[in-house]
C-alpha positions as CSV (number, residue, x, y, z in Angstrom):
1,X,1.1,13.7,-20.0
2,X,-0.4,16.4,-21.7
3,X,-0.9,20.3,-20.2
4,X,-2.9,20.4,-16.9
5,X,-6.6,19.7,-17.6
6,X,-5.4,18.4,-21.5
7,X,-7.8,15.3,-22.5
8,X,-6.3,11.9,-22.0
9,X,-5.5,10.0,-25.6
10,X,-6.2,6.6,-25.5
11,X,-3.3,5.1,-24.7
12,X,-2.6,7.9,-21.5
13,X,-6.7,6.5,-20.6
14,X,-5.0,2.2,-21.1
15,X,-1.6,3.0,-18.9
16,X,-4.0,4.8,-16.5
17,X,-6.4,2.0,-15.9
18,X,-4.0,-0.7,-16.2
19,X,-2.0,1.0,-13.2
20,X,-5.7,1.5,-11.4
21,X,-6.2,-2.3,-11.8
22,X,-3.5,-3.5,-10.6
23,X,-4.3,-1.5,-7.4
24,X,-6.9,-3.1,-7.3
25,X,-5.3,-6.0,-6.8
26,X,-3.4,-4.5,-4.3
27,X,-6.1,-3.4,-1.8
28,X,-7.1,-7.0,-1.9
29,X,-3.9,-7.9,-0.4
30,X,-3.9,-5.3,2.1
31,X,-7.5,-6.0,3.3
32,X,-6.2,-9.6,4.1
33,X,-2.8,-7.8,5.8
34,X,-5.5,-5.7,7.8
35,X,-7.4,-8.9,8.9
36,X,-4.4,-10.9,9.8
37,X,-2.8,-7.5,11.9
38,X,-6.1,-7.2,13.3
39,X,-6.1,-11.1,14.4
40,X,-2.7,-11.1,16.2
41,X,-3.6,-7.3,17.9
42,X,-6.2,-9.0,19.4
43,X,-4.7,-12.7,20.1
44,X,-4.8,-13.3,23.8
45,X,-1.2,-14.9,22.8
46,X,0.1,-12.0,21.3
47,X,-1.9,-8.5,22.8
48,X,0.3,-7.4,25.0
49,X,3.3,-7.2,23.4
50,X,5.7,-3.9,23.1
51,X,5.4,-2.1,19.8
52,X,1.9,-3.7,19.2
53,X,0.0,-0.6,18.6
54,X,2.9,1.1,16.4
55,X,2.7,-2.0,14.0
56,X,-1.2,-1.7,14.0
57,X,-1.0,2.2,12.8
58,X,2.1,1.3,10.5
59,X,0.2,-1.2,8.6
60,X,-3.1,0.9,9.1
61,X,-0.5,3.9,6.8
62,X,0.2,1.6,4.2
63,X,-3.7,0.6,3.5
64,X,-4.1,4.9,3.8
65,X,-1.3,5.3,1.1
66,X,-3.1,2.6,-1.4
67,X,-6.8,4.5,-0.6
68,X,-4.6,7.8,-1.3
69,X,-3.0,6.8,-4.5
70,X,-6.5,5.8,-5.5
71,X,-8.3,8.7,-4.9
72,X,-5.7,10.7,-7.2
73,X,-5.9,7.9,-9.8
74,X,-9.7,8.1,-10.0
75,X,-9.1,12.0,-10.2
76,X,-6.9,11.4,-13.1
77,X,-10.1,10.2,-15.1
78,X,-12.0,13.7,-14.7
79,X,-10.9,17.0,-15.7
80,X,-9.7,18.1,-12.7
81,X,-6.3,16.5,-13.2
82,X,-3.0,18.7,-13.1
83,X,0.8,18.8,-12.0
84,X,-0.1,18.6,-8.4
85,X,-2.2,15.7,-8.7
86,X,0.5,13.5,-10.3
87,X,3.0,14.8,-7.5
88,X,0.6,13.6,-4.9
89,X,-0.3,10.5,-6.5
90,X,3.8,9.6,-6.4
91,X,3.7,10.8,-2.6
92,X,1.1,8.3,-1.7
93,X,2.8,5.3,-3.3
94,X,5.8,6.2,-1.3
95,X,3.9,6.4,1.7
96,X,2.6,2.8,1.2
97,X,6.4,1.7,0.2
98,X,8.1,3.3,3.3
99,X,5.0,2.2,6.2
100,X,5.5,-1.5,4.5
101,X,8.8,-1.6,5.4
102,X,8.3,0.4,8.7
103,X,5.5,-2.5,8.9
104,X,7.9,-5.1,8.5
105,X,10.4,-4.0,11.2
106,X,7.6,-3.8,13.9
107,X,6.4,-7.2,13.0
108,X,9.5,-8.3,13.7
109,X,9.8,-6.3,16.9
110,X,6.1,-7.8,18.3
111,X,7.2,-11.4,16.8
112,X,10.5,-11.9,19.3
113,X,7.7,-10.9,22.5
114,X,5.5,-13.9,21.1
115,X,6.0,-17.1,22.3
116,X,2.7,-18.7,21.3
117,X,2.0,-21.2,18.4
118,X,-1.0,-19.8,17.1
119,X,0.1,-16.5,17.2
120,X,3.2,-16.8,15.7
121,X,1.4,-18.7,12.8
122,X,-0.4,-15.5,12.6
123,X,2.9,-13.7,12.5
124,X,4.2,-16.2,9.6
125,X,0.5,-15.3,7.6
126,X,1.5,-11.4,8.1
127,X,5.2,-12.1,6.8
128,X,3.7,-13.8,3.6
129,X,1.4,-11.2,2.9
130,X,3.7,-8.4,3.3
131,X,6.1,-9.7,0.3
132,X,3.4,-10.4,-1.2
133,X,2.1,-6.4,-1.2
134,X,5.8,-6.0,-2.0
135,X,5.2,-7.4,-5.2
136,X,2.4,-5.8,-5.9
137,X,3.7,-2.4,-4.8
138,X,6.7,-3.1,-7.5
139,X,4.2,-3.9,-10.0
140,X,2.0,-0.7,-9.0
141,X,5.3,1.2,-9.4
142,X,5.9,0.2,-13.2
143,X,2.6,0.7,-14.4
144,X,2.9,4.4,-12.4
145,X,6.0,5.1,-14.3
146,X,4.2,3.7,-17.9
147,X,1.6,6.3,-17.2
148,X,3.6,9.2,-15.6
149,X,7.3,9.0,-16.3
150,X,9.7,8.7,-13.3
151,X,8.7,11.7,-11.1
152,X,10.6,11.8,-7.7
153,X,9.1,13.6,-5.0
């Protein structure tokens, strides 16, 4: 990338929305982790289990680290782009990474207190969807390092 404020050449402005796309793609899937965390926090089979509310806010951080990386990649387009951008673009795709797998270990925690069909089908949805924002989060992570390099924060 360029100096700070430096216009994008095309292929910086193709890596750029390639990586915005496929966050796209992500949000999609953490929407649906949302509705399914949503469902089972409020399952009459599954409500009152320890740990409920820290899995809530843990999933809740990693749809806030996809909105966050977002905001910084939309930033990117405009002039207002510099070092400090990209540095906090990379923190909020770790954010998403680490409260994924802090999301996973708390599922797991609420699943052994549910006893409940229904609710553990809920818990099996959740499970599915959370490799499946794995995957996407590996994929948002390539096309982060095609536009900026590795950067580690």
């Amino acid at each position: 990338m360029g100096m700070p404020g430096a216009q994008m050449n095309e292929e910086e402005r193709q890596r750029l929305l390639e990586w915005w796309e496929t966050t796209e793609r992500g949000t999609v899937v953490v929407k649906r982790l949302m509705s399914y965390v949503t469902e089972l926090r409020l399952h009459p089979e599954s409500r009152r289990a320890d740990g409920m509310i820290l899995f809530y806010r843990a999933a809740s951080e990693v749809s806030y680290g996809y909105a966050g990386m977002r905001g910084c990649i939309r930033r990117a387009f405009t002039p207002e782009y510099f070092e400090f951008l990209r540095h906090n673009i990379v923190k909020c795709h770790s954010f998403a990474r680490r409260f994924s797998v802090d999301t996973k270990v708390l599922l797991e925690r609420v699943a052994k207190q549910i006893s409940g069909q229904e609710a553990l089908a809920i818990v099996q949805r959740i499970r599915e969807t959370l490799r499946e924002n794995d995957t996407v989060l590996e994929e948002i992570e390539n096309k982060k390092n095609a536009f900026l390099g590795v950067i580690q924060v």
